[in-house]
C-alpha positions, 0 to 999 in steps of 0.5 A: 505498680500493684501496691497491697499494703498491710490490709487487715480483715476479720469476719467476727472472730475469723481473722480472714487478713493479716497485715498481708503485703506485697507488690505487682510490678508492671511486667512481672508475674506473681504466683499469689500462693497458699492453702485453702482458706489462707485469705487468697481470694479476700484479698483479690476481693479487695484489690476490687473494692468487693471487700473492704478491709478493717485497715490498710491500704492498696494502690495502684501508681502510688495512688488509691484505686478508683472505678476509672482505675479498675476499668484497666483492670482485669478479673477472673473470679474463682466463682465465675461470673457468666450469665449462662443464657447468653450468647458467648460474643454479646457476653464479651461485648456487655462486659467490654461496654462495661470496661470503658469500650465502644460497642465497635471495639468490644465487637471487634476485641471479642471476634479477636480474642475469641479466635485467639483462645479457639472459640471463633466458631462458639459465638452464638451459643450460649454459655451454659451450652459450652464444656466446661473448659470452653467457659473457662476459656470464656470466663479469661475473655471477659477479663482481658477483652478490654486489654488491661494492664492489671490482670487478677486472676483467682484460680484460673488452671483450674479445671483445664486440660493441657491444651487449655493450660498452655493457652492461658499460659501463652496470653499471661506471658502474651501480657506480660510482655506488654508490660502487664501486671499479672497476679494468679492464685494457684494450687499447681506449684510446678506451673507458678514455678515455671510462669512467674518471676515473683510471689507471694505466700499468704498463711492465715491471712498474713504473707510469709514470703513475698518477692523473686522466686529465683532470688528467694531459692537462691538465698535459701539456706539448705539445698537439695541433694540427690546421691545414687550409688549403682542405682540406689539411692543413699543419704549421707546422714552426717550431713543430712537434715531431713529426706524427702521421698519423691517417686522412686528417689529420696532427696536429703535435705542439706545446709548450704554451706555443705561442701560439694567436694566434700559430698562427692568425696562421701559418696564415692567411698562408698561406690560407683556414683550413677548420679549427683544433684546438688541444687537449690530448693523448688518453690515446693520446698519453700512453700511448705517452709512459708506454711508449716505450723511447726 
């Protein structure tokens, strides 16, 4: 596994990590989470030896990384690093070379990879030539061209269009089951939610929350309630912490030791119920918890 142990950085008098620690197992998928500036990109930095923290420790099979190490590695910059005047293939093949492999292998893991993610005919052109989500396509080539068993990857949706997402989204569960180790920092909960076992909120520098997502809603106490009487919503406030609008609904925040029979009991008397939900918190719900600075 991925180890980050209590690393620790500041900038002056810019705390930028924290004690931050977590873990990337070997096939699994961690949604490294939290807002701008939280120490996201520092720590990937880090686990690449472009940052070198104050304290603390990463390793990687319980050892400290090395440059023969990283080669196994994968990396996707946010600020990415293509060259844009040259060509897409000699790109993947420099970046290959540089990974460990054979000019042969490279050449071929690049024609394959590039008919993978619908770039097979874009070869020859140059980078700077391509939209911009055909260089993210080829941005997440480089990284895997070489078939890590480490992927790190700084905001790699970003920018994509749907077609683009579900492609990404097929190679990370592609290396997933290969028995990758797979962390991505995103802004888009619904799709960290959907793609990923663990995760790992970051806030000023330190992790609030690390581990398995389904575990973690689980163990929540409070749940979600969503009561309608004939169409409209109602809260039962004797029960309810706080409400959240969502669309045209408001979810009543709710202990979850509230009894549901006692909740449905509430809402017939006070009509016809067209609907009921009673469910754990999403990864919305725990992230604004882990962030607050309340």
């Amino acid at each position: 596994m991925l180890r980050v142990d209590s690393i620790s950085k500041r900038y002056g008098d810019v705390v930028a990590l924290d004690r931050a620690s977590f873990e990337v197992d070997k096939g699994r998928i961690v949604g490294f989470l939290g807002r701008n500036g939280a120490g996201k990109t520092t720590t990937m930095r880090s686990i690449f030896g472009l940052v070198q923290p104050d304290s603390g420790r990463i390793t990687y099979e319980g050892a400290e990384i090395t440059h023969a190490v990283r080669q196994r590695f994968g990396y996707m910059p946010e600020e990415r690093g293509l060259y844009p005047k040259m060509k897409v293939k000699e790109q993947l093949v420099h970046f290959g070379r540089l990974s460990g492999m054979t000019s042969d292998a490279a050449g071929a893991a690049a024609d394959r990879w590039l008919d993978h993610l619908g770039l097979g005919d874009r070869g020859d052109a140059k980078v700077e030539d391509l939209s911009h989500g055909n260089q993210q396509r080829v941005q997440l080539a480089v990284a895997i061209v070489h078939d890590p068993e480490v992927l790190i990857l700084d905001e790699p949706f970003a920018g994509l269009d749907p077609i683009g997402v579900e492609s990404l989204s097929e190679v990370l569960l592609d290396f997933k089951l290969a028995g990758a180790a797979i962390l991505f920092s995103s802004h888009q909960l619904e799709l960290v939610e959907d793609l990923c076992d663990d995760i790992a909120i970051v806030h000023r520098g330190h992790v609030e929350v690390t581990g398995d997502l389904a575990r973690l809603k689980a163990a929540a106490d409070y749940r979600r309630l969503v009561i309608e009487i004939d169409g409209s919503s109602w809260i039962p406030e004797s029960v309810a912490e706080r409400t959240v609008e969502v669309g045209n609904s408001v979810h009543a925040i709710v202990p979850a030791s509230a009894s549901v029979d006692d909740l449905l009991a509430l809402a017939r008397d006070k009509g016809r119920i067209t609907r009921f939900a009673y469910e754990t918190p999403g990864l919305t719900d725990i992230f604004r918890e882990a962030v607050s600075d309340e």
